[in-house]
Residue frames relative to the residue before (quaternion, step in Angstrom):
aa qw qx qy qz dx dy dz
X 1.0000 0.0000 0.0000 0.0000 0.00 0.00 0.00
X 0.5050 -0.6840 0.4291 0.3051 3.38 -0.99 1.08
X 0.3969 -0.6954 0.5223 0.2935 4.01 -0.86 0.26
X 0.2823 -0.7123 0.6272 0.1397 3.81 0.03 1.56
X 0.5238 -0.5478 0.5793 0.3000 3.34 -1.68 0.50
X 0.3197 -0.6477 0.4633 0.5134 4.02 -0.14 0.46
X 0.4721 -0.5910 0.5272 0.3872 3.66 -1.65 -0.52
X 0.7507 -0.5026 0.2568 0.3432 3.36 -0.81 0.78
X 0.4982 0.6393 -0.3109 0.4964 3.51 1.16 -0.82
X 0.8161 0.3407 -0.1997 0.4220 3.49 0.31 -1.93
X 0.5351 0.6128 -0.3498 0.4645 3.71 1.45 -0.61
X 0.6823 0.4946 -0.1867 0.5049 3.90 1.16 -0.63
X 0.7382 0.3595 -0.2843 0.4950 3.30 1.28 -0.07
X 0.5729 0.4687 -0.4772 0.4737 3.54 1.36 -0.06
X 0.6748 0.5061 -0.4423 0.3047 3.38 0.81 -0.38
X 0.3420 0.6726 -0.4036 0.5174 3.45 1.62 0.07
X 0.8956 0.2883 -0.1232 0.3157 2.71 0.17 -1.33
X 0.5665 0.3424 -0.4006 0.6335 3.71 1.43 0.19
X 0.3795 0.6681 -0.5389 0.3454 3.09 0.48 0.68
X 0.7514 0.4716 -0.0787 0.4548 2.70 0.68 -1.95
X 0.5157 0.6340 -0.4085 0.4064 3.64 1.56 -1.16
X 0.6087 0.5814 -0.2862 0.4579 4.02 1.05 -1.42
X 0.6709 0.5467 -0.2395 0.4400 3.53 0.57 -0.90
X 0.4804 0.5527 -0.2963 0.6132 3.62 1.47 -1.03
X 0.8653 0.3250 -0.0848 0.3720 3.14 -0.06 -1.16
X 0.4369 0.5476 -0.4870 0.5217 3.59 1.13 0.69
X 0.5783 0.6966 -0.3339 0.2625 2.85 0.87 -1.86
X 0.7176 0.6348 -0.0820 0.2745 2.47 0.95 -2.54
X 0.4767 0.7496 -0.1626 0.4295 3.60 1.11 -1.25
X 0.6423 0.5690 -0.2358 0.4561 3.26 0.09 -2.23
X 0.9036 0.4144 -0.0299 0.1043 2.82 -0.13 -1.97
X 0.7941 0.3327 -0.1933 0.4705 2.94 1.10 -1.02
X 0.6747 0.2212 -0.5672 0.4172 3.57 0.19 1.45
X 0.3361 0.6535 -0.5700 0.3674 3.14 0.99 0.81
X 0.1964 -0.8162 0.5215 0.1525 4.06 0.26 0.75
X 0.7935 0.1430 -0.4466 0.3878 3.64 0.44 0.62
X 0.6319 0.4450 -0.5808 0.2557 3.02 0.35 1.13
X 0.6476 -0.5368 0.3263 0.4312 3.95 -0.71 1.26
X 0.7014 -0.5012 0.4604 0.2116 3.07 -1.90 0.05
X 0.7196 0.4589 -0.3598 0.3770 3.39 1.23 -0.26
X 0.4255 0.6191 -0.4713 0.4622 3.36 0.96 -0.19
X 0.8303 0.3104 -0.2738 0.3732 3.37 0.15 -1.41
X 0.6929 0.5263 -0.2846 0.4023 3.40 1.15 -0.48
X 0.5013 0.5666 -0.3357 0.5612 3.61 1.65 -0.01
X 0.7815 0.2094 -0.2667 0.5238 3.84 0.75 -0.39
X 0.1161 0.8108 -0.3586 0.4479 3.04 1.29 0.51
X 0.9089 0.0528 0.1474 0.3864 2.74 -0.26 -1.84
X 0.3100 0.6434 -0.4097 0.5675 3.16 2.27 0.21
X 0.6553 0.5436 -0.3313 0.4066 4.05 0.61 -0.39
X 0.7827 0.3566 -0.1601 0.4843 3.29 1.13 -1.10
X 0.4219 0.7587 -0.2465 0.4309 2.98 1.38 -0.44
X 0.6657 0.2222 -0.0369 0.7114 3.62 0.60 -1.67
X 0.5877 0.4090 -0.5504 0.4293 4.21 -0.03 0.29
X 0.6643 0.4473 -0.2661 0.5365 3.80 1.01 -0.90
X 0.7067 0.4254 -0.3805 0.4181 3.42 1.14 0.15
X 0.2999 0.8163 -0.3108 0.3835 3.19 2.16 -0.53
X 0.6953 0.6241 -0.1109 0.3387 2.96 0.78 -2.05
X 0.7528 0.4525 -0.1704 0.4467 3.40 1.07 -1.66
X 0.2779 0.8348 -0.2535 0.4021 3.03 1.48 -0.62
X 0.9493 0.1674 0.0126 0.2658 3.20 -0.37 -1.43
X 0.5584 0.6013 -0.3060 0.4827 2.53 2.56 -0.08
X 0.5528 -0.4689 0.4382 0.5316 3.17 1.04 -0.42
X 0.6578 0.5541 -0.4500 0.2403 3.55 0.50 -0.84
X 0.3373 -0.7482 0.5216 0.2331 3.32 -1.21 0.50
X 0.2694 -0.8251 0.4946 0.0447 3.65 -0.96 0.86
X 0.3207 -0.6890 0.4890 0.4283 3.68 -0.73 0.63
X 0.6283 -0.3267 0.4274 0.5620 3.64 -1.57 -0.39
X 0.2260 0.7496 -0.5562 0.2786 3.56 -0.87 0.02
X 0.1222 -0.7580 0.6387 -0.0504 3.89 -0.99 1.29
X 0.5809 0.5334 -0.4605 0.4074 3.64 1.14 0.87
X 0.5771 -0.6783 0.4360 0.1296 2.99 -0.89 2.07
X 0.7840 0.3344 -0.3121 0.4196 3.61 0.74 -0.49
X 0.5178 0.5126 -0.5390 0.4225 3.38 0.93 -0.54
X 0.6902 0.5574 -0.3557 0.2938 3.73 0.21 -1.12
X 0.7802 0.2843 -0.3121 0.4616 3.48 0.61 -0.83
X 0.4316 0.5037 -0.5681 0.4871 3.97 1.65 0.22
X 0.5363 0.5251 -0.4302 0.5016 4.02 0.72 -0.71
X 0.7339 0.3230 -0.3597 0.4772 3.91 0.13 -0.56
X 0.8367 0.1845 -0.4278 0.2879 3.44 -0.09 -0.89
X 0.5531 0.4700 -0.5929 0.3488 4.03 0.81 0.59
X 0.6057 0.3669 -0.5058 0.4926 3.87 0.96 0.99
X 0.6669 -0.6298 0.3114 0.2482 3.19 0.93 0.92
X 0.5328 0.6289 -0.4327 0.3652 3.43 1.60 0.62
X 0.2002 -0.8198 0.4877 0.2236 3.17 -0.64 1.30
X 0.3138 -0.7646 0.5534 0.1034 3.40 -1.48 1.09
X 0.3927 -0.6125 0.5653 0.3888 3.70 -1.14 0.29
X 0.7671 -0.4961 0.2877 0.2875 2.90 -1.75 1.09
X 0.6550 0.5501 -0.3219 0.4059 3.61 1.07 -1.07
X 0.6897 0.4483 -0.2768 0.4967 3.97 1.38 -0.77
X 0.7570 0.4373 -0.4017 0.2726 3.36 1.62 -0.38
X 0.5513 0.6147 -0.1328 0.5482 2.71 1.70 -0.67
X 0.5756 0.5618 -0.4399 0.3995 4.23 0.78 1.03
X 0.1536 0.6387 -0.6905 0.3028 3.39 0.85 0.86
X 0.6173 0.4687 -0.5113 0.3713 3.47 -0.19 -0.89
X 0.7134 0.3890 -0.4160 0.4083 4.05 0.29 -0.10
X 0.3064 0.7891 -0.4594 0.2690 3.91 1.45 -0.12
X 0.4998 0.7325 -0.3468 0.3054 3.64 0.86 -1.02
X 0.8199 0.3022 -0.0469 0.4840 2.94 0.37 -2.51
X 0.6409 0.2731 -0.4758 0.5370 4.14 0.07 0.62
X 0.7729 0.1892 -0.4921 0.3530 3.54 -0.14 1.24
X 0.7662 0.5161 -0.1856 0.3350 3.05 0.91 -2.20
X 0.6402 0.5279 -0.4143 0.3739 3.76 0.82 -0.40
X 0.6724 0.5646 -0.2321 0.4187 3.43 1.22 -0.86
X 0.8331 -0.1803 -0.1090 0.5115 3.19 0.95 -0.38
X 0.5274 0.5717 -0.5056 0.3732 3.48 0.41 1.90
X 0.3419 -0.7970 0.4247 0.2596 3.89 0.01 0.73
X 0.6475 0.5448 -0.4636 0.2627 3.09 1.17 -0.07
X 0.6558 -0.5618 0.3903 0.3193 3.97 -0.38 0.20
X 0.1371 -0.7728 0.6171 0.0554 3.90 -0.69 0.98
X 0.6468 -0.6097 0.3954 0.2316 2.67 -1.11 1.03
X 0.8321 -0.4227 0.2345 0.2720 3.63 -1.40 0.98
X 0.2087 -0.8779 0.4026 0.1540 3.70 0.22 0.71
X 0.0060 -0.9003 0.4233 0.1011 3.26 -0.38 0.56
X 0.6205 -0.7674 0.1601 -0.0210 2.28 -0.45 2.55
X 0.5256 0.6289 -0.2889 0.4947 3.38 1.46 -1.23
X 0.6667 0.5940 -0.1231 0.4330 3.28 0.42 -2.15
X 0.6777 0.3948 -0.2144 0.5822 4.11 0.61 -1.11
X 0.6538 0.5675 -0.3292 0.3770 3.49 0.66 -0.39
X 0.6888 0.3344 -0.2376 0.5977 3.25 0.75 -1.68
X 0.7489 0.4225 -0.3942 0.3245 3.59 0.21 -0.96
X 0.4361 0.7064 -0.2748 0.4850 3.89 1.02 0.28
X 0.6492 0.3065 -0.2042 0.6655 3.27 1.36 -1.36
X 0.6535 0.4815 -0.4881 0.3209 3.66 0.06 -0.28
X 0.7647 0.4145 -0.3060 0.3871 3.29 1.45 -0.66
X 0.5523 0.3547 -0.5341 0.5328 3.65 0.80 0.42
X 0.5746 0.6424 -0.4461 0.2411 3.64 0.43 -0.07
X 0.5976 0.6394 -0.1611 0.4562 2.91 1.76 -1.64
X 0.6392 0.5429 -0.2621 0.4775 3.54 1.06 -1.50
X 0.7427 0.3324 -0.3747 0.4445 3.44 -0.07 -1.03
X 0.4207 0.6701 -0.4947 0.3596 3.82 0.76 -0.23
X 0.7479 0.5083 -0.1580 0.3967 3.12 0.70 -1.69
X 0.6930 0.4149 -0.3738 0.4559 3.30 0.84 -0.94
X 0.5649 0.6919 -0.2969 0.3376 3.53 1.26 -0.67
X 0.5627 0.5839 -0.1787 0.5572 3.16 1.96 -1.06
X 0.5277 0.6654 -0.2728 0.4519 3.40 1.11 -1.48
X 0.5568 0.7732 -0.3004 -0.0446 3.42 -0.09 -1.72
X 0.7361 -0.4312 0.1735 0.4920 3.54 -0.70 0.79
């Protein structure tokens, strides 16, 4: 499939939306050597970062996406539009947990690892702004 230039519109909303992905990923920072504050915080903006970078992606294809905070469904949504993803964006379900189940399940999730949510966070606002960088006017 040929690579369409995006339309200006869809180019103005990923940057919204890596915006917001950076902002996740301050949060995300802050927090997690900060040793009293729990894992779900950091693991909810966490995955708020990768989340809206894998939406970055759809974005600019054109593709539309429901609302939705599962890490795999999104990058199964990208790679049937034929976007290919690095292994680190396909491969972050494992953060899906912390942007619903802490907020409203009592049951405990399992130990976050904090290091791992961190780096893998920066790769995803890194990755996005690539794209838009790729994208460009």
């Amino acid at each position: 499939m040929a690579k369409s230039l995006p339309i200006p519109e869809q180019i103005e909303v990923a940057e919204l939306l890596a915006g917001k992905s950076a902002g996740d990923l301050l949060v995300t920072q802050k927090l997690a050597h900060d040793p009293e504050v729990n894992d779900d915080p950091v693991g909810f903006h966490a995955q708020q970062a990768v989340e809206k970078a894998l939406k970055v992606a759809l974005t600019l294809r054109g593709v539309d996406y429901p609302k939705t905070h599962d890490l795999d469904f999104l990058a199964g949504l990208a790679g049937k539009n034929e976007i290919e993803l690095p292994a680190e964006m396909a491969n972050a379900g494992w953060l899906t947990p912390w942007a619903a189940e802490f907020r409203y399940d009592d049951a405990p999730l399992e130990t976050l690892d904090r290091d791992r949510a961190v780096v893998l966070a920066e790769f995803a606002v890194d990755w996005c702004r690539g794209l838009i960088t790729e994208a460009g006017p």
